[in-house]
Steps between C-alpha positions, in 0.01 A plus 500: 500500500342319820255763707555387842220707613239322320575135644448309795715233683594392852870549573642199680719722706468891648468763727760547784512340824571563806888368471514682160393797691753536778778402272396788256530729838812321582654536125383890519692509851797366395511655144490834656774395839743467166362832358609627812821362532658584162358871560671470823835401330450756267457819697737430738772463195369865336484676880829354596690467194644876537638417891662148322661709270388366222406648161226661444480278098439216762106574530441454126588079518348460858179636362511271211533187684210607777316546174595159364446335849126696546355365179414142622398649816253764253418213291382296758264779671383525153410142437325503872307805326381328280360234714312758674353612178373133485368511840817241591671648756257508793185301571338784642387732221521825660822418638653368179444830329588704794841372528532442125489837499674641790785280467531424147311724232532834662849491552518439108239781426242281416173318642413159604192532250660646255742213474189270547371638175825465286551166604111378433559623163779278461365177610182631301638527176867395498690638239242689333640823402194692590362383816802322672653830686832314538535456131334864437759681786817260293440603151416896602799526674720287210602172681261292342686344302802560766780637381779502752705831409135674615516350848820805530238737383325685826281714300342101378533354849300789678213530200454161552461545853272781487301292267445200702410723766240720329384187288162519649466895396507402129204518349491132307104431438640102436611521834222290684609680821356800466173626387528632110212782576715653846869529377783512716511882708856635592384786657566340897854323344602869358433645849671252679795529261495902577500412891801256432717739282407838737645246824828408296542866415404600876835221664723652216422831627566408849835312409612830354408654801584265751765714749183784525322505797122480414609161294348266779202715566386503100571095476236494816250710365516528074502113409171390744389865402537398155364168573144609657425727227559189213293288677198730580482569132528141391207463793282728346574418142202352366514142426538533092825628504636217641609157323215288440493108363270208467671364836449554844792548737495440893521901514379781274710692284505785702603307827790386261611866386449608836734197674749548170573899618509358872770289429681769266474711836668260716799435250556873430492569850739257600771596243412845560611478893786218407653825267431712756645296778822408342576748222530286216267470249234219592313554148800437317603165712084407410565561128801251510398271736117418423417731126785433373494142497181475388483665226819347331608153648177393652307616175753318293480170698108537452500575147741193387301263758195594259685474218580144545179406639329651166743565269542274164157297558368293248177421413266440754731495766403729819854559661872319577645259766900576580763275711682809636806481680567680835547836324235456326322401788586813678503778279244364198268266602418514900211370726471196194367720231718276264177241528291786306311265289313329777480852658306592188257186528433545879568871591345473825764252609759685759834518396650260735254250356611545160759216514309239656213555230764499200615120604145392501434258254070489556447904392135484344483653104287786664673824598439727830355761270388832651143562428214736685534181770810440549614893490233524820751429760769668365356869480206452717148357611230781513694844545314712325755710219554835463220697443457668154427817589 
């Protein structure tokens, strides 16, 4: 197996220009202007179904098709993740993690860095089953090799989730991402995870409650309340309990945690006040609308996508092409991850890039492998890491 840390070459294409940058913004735009129209639909069939006098059975179908119709949309934010995690979304690097985060990764529960770290591994050491955390997160959660009937399975779809999202918490001393003598601390994750299940438990409460008349004056005071108190402890919690890795990020880890619970704030308050405001239960329209989704038609689009990318290799062969067709376009394959092979050779190249760089016929032998030189611009250029304290 090829180490494509220990080699050197000079890609003949990368990094993301200044077009490639505003039409990431504009794809981001317009991805979520659909989001917001198909919620839009959505709601007002649920709120208004009982004055159309229609059935109440009605909501179980409309959900399922918002579901099918906001797993490209998922899919796509994904992808555009992942670019972040490659330092291919923005040209600015503070800015590409910042909204990387803020409008991709924390939405999902997860991290721009953290995703950088999965997906290193897996131009790294492609396919290896003990470095490559795609191939690692696959096989743990048993869709490696796929087997369809398991894509009905939620128990496997959110495991594998929750495994691509705490990949970098494993302790894995081939993983050349982290540092084998400081392994992986949860203690800031399992505090942040206490803050985010305490906040769900706090809107149910107030849902149940919603006709009493000290319901607006808690959902003013209990969520920031709650909110100050997480972050002056992650503020004062000393640097070792946080995650630490060989790479450098444009913030620390605590900045991260601390932005992560910010955001939680904001999207608890505002379904908080929209259940207040209107009666109905804004937690349960989040669950269907946004969870939901993402956990079993998004997840399943993902899973197949890296199924047929890596699935049935032989030897020595890194990854698949596929011709799809416009479903397959849509729902499997989007923002031209079908070219994966030539993603695999040049994984710096943007994804709009991709098919431009497949049709050329004057590719040198050499590969854009990331080594200590080429990983520099993607996670940093002199920010000192965490401290290991």
């Amino acid at each position: 197996m090829k180490d494509n840390f220990s080699q050197q070459s000079s890609p003949p294409v990368g990094g993301v220009s200044a077009a490639i940058c505003r039409r990431n913004l504009l794809l981001l735009l317009g991805l979520y202007l659909i989001y917001g129209l198909i919620v839009a639909g959505s709601l007002s069939f649920f709120w208004s179904r009982e004055s159309w006098g229609i059935s109440l059975a009605w909501d179980v179908p409309v959900a399922l098709v918002a579901m099918v119709l906001i797993a490209p949309i998922q899919h796509r934010l994904l992808l555009l993740g992942e670019e972040a995690g490659l330092r291919l979304l923005c040209r600015n690097r503070l800015w590409n993690e910042i909204l990387g985060d803020w409008l991709i990764h924390f939405p999902f529960s997860g991290s721009t860095h953290h995703t950088r770290m999965l997906q290193l591994t897996h131009y790294h050491r492609p396919n290896d089953v003990t470095i490559d955390g795609e191939r690692i997160c696959a096989e743990k959660a048993g869709f490696f090799p796929l087997k369809v009937g398991k894509l009905l399975r939620l128990s496997a779809l959110i495991n594998w989730i929750v495994s691509r999202n705490n990949y970098s918490f494993l302790t894995n001393t081939r993983n050349p991402l982290l540092d084998p003598q400081v392994p992986p601390n949860r203690t800031a994750l399992n505090i942040g995870t206490a803050f985010v299940l305490i906040m769900f438990a706090f809107l149910i409460t107030m849902y149940l409650l919603n006709d009493r008349w000290f319901v607006p004056y808690l959902l003013a005071t209990v969520p920031p309340g709650m909110w100050a108190i997480t972050a002056t402890i992650f503020w004062l919690l000393p640097a070792r309990y946080y995650h630490y890795s060989r790479m450098n990020a444009p913030y620390s880890s605590r900045s991260m945690t601390i932005q992560r619970i910010t955001f939680i704030l904001f999207l608890n308050l505002t379904l908080g006040w929209v259940t207040y405001l209107t009666g109905r239960s804004a937690v349960l329209n989040y669950i269907v609308l946004w969870a939901g989704p993402y956990v079993t038609t998004t997840a399943a689009c993902q899973i197949i996508r890296y199924w047929r990318q890596h699935g049935n290799l032989v030897d020595g062969q890194v990854a698949h092409d596929r011709k799809p067709r416009l479903l397959g376009k849509l729902f499997i394959f989007p923002l031209n991850s079908q070219y994966h092979t030539v993603k695999h050779r040049f994984p710096r190249t943007p994804w709009a890039e991709l098919p431009a760089l497949a049709a050329r016929t004057d590719l040198p032998a050499e590969t854009d492998v990331l080594n200590e030189e080429t990983l520099l611009p993607l996670v940093g250029n002199g920010i000192p890491p965490v401290e290991k304290t």
